[in-house]
C-alpha positions in Angstrom: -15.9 -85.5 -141.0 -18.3 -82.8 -141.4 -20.5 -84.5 -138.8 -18.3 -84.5 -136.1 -17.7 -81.0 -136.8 -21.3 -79.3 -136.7 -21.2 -82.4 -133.1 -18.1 -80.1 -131.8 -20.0 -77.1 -132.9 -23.1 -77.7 -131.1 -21.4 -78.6 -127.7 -18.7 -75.9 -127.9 -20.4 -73.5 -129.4 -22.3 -71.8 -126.8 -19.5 -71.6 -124.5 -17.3 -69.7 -127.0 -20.0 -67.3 -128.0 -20.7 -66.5 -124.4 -16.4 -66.4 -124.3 -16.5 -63.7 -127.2 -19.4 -61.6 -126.0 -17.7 -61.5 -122.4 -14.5 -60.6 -124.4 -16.0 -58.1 -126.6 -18.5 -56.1 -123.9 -15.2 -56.8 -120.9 -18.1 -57.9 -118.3 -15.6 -59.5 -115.9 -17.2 -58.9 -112.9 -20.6 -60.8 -114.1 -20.9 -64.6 -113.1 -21.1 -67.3 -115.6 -25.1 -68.0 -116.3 -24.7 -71.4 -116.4 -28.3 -71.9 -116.8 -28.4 -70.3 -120.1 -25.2 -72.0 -121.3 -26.5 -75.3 -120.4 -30.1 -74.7 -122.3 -28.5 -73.1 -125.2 -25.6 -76.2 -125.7 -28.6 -78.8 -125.6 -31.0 -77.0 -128.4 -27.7 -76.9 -130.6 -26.8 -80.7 -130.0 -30.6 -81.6 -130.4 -30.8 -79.1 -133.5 -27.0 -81.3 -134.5 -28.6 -84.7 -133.9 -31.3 -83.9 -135.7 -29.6 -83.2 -138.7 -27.1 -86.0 -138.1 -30.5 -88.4 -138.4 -31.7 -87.1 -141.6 -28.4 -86.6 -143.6 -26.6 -89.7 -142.8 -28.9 -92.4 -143.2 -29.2 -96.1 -145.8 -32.2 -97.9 -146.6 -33.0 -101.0 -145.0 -32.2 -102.9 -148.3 -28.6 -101.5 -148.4 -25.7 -104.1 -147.8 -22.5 -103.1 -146.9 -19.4 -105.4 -147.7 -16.3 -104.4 -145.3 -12.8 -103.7 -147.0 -10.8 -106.7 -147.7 -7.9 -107.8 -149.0 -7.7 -109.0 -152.6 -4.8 -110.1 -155.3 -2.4 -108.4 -152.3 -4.3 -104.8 -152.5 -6.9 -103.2 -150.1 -10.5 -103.1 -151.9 -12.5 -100.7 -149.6 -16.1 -100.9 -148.3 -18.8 -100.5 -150.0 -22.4 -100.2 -149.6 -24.8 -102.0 -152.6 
């Protein structure tokens, strides 16, 4: 769950800081610098990525067994 939070993060994130510093300074009449919104999202989703790669991964030895059913009650996955 936590990944797919710090994912949201790094894609919405730039838009809603840029949303707060419009809201906070009241710059209405300036344009939308798209430009700057665009580089900042993708450093934040490559900087999310990143992480993602490094924190979530198994060794090429692990097996995983899927949940089944046994004696009529769910066993859930595991990973050996």
């Amino acid at each position: 769950m936590i990944k797919k939070i710090i994912l949201l993060l790094a894609i919405l994130g730039p838009f809603v800081v840029y949303f707060f510093s419009i809201w906070l300074l009241k710059l209405e009449k300036k344009k939308v610098p798209i430009i700057k919104l665009s580089f900042a999202s993708v450093i934040l989703l490559l900087i999310a990525l990143g992480f993602l790669k490094l924190s979530g991964s198994f060794d090429p030895d692990t097996k995983y067994s899927p949940p089944k059913y046994e004696g009529g009650e769910l066993k859930p996955a595991e990973n050996k």
